[in-house]
PANU-60889 format. One line per 5 residues: number of its first residue (from 1); their letters; for each residue x, y, z of C-alpha. Coordinates in pm, whole numbers. Each point is the difference from the previous one (the first is absolute). Example, Ala and Ser with C-alpha at 12.3 -4.5 7.8 and 13.67 -1.06 7.14 Angstrom:
// residues 2
1 = AS = 1230:-450:780 | 137:344:-66
// end
This chain:
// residues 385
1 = XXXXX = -1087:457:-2801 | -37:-206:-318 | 230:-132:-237 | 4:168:-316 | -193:255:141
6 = XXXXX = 266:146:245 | 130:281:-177 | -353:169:-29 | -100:-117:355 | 296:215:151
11 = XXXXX = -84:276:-160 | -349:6:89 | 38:186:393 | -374:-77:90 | 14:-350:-38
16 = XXXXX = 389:-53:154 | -141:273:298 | -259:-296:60 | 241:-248:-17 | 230:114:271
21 = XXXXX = -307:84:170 | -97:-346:13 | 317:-136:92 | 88:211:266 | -377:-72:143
26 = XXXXX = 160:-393:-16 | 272:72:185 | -167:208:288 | -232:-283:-4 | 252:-235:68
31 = XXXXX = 182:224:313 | -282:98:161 | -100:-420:-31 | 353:-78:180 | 31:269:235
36 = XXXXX = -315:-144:153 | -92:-268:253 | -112:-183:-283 | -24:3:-409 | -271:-20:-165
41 = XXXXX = -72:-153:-400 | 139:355:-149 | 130:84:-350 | 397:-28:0 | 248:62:-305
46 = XXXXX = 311:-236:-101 | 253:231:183 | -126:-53:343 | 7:-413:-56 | 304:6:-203
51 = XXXXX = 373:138:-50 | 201:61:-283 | 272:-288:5 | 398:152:163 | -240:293:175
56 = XXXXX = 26:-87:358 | 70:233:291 | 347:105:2 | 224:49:313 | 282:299:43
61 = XXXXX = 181:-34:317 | 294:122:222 | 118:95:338 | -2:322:154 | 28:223:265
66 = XXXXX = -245:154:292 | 10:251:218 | -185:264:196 | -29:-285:212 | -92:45:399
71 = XXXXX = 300:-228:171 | -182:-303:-171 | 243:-47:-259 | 287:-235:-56 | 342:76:185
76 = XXXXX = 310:144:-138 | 219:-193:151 | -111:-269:-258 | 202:13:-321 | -261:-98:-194
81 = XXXXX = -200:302:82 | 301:201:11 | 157:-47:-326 | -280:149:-193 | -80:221:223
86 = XXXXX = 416:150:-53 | -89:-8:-363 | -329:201:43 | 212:265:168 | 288:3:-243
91 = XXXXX = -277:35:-264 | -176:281:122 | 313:187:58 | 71:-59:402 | 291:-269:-12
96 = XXXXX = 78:-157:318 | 309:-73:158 | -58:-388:95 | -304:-196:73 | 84:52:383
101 = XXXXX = -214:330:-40 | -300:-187:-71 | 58:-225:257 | -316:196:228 | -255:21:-297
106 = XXXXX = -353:-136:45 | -155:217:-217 | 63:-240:-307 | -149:-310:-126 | 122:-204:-284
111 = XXXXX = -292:-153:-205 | -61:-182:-288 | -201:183:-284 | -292:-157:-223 | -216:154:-303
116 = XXXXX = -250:-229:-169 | -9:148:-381 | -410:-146:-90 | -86:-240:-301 | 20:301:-260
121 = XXXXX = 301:132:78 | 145:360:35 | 141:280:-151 | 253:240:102 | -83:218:291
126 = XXXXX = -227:-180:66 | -117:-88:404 | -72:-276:185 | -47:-84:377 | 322:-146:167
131 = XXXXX = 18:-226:286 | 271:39:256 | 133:-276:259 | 229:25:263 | 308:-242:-63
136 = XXXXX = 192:-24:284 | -73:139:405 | -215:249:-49 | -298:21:246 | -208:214:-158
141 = XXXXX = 18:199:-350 | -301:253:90 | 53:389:-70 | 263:-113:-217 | 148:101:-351
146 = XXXXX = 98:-129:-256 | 338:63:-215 | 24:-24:-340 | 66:-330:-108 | 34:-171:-288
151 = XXXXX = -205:-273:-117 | 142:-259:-248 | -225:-290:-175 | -8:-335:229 | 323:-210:-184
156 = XXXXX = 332:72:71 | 166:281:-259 | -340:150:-58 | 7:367:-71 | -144:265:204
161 = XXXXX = -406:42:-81 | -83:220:253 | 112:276:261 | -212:-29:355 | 0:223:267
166 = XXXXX = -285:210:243 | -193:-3:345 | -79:-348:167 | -349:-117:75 | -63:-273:241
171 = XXXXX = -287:-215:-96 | -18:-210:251 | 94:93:362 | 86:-339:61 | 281:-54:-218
176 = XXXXX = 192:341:38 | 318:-109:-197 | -249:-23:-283 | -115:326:-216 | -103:116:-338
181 = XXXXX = 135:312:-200 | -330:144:-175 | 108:70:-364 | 347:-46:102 | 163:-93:-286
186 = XXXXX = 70:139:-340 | 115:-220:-314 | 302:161:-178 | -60:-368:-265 | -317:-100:-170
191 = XXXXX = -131:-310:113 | -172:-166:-316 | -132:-348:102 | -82:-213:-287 | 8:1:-362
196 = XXXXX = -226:-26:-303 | 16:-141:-335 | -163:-151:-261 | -80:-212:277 | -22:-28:359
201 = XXXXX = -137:-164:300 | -269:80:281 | 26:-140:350 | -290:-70:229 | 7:131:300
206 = XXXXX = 30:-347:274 | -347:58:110 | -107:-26:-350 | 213:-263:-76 | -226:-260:-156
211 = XXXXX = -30:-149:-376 | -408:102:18 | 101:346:80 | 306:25:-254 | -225:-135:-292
216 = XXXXX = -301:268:77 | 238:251:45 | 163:-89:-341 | -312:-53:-203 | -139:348:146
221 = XXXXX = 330:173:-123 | -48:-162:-386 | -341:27:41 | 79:448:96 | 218:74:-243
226 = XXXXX = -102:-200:-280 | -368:155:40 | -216:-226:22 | -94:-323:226 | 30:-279:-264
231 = XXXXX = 374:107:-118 | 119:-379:74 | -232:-184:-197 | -5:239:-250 | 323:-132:-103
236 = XXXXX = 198:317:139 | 336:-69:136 | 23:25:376 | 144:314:158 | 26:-175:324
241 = XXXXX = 110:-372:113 | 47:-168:309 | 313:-136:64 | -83:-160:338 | -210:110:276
246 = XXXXX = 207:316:48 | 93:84:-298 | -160:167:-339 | 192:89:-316 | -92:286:-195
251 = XXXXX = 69:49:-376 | -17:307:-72 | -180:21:-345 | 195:169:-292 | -282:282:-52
256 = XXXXX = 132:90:380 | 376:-36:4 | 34:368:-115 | -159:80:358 | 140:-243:229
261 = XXXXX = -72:221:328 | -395:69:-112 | -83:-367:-86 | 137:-95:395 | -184:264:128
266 = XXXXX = -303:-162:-184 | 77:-385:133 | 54:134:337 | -362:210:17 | -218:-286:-140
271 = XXXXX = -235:-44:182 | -144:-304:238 | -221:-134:254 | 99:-153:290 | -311:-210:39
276 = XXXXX = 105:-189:-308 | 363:-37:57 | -72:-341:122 | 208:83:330 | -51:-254:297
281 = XXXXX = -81:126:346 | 276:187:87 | 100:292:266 | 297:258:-94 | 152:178:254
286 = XXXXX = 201:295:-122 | 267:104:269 | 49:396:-151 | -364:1:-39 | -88:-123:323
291 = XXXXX = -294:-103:-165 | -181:-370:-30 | -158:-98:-315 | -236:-279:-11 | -100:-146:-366
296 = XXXXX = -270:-261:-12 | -269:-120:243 | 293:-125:320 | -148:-216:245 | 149:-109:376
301 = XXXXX = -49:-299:208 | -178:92:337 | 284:114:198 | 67:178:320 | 262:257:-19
306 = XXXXX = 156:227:273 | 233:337:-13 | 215:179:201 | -189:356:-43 | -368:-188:8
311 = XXXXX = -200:-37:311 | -383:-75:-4 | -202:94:333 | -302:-166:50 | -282:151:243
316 = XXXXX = -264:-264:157 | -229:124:245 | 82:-160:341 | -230:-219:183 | -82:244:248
321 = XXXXX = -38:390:-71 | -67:171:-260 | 176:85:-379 | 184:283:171 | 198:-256:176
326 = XXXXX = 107:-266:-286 | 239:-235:86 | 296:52:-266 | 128:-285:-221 | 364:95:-206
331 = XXXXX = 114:-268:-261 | 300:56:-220 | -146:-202:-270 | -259:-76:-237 | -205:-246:-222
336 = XXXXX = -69:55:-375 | -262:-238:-154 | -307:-23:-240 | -224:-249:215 | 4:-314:165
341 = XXXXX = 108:-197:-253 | 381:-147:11 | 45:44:-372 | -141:342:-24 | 243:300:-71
346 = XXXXX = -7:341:37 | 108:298:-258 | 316:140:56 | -141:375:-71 | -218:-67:321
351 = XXXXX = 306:-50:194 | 204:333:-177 | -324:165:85 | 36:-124:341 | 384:98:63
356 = XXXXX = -68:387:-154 | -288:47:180 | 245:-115:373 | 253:238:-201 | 231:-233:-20
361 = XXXXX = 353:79:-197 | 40:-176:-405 | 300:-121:143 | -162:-201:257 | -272:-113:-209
366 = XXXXX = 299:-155:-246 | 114:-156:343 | -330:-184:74 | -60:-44:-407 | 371:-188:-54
371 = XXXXX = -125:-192:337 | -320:-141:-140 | 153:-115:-375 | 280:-220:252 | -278:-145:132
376 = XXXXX = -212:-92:-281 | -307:214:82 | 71:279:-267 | -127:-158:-301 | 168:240:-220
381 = XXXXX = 373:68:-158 | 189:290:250 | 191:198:-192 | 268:208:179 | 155:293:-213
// end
């Protein structure tokens, strides 16, 4: 989109059809880059580098009840279980005598209830995933469900955002007091994160937190919506300017203010290239993901590294008899490096490659990453998200 031009531009269907189609190429770029072993040098846009200023994850929050639960819950005898647990029955119609009549009740678990509202918000009735945790004795919160509770923002006197409730899931057998509520809850308040005027701010992301990296991305967004690549020393006035090496202001031209909501959604598509971000080495681990990202040519000292779930069996042929009869060699370790050389290093892909190929879990291979980078033989940034 070009100023001056905009008004014609989105009317013309063909050429905006492109356009998305060219942005949404960017961004599938960009996933299927992270949700790799590594990344490679792909087109990205503004909005997967950058944030609008006040738009970061919000949290909605509560406690609640389980139940359904197989004996594994907390005991009634406990007042802090109990209490609520009267209320849930005066609620629903069954009031009970005294707490004494609870006093047998394992069936219940009182938990603490968690939604995580992403960078752009929410509207009413709208779902998100929940995450349940047991608060008190509760051995185990599988086969368990959960009452509707409400969920208020994360200071004290916040209203009520959201209503959660539904069937457990237990994601990981090891922690059973630990569970997730798929699509659990459902706003009853908008949550609008952040705010634009004639003015406003963009936030690199950490990784990308570097003044190379903020001035690219700034001069690419003057450079996108002015139209052409010589805007600045043409004398135009700068849509974008770096602030520090986190933050860009944007000034949003007159010719736009009668569109606010189009003009961001052209600063966060423009396009760029990773390659000439000017990003040091670095390695981004992305937790939800479970996904490592490597940008830039990373390099390791010769190392030697060892894990629990790897085991390397070496066959020699014995002295006497034959290959049929090897004598068997097991090591629980093993050496990375180029050549003979002290100085030389290895690539840090060849060692991924390595740990994928042994199947190995991400979560591991952060493990063994976060280990190297204490030790000075990652010669790259680690980025943990």
């Amino acid at each position: 989109m070009r100023i001056g031009g905009r008004g014609r531009a989105r009317g013309a269907g063909g050429e905006r059809g492109s356009r998305a189609a060219r942005v949404a190429a960017c961004v599938v770029a960009w996933w299927i880059g992270l949700l790799g072993s590594a990344a490679r040098a792909d087109d990205t846009t503004v909005g997967a580098v950058a944030r609008l200023e006040g738009q970061g994850e919000f949290l909605a929050q509560g406690i609640g009840l389980v139940v359904g639960l197989n004996r594994t819950g907390d005991s009634g005898k406990d007042l802090l279980v109990a209490r609520p647990l009267l209320a849930m029955h005066h609620n629903l119609g069954n009031p009970l005598g005294s707490v004494e009549e609870l006093k047998n009740t394992r069936a219940v678990a009182l938990v603490m209830v968690q939604c995580r509202v992403p960078e752009a918000g929410g509207r009413v009735d709208d779902r998100f995933d929940v995450t349940v945790s047991a608060l008190h004795g509760a051995k185990s919160l599988e086969g368990g469900m959960l009452m509707v509770s409400p969920l208020t923002g994360p200071y004290q006197g916040a209203p009520i955002f959201a209503m959660a409730e539904g069937p457990l899931v237990i994601e990981d057998a090891g922690t059973p007091t630990r569970g997730r509520v798929r699509g659990g809850a459902r706003l009853v308040r908008d949550v609008r994160r952040g705010t634009v005027g004639e003015s406003f701010n963009l936030i690199l992301r950490p990784a990308f937190a570097y003044h190379a990296v903020a001035t690219e991305v700034a001069s690419k967004i003057t450079q996108n919506i002015y139209g052409r690549t010589d805007a600045t020393s043409a004398g135009l006035r700068p849509v974008a300017t770096v602030l520090d090496e986190r933050t860009i202001r944007i000034d949003v031209p007159a010719a736009e203010r009668g569109n606010v909501a189009a003009f961001v959604g052209d600063v966060m598509s423009t396009g760029l290239t990773v390659s000439l971000l000017g990003l040091p080495p670095t390695v981004i681990y992305n937790a939800k993901a479970g996904a490592i990202l490597v940008a830039g040519d990373v390099e390791i000292s010769p190392v030697a590294i060892t894990q629990k779930d790897l085991s390397i069996t070496t066959a020699t042929p014995p002295r006497v008899g034959t290959p049929t009869n090897p004598v068997i060699e097991t090591r629980r370790w093993a050496g990375l490096a180029p050549g003979a050389k002290p100085g030389d290093r290895a690539k840090l892909q060849d060692l991924l490659d390595a740990l994928n190929q042994l199947k190995i879990p991400v979560a591991d291979q952060i493990g063994i990453l976060n280990m190297l980078e204490k030790t000075g033989k990652l010669h790259a940034r680690l980025v943990v998200e």
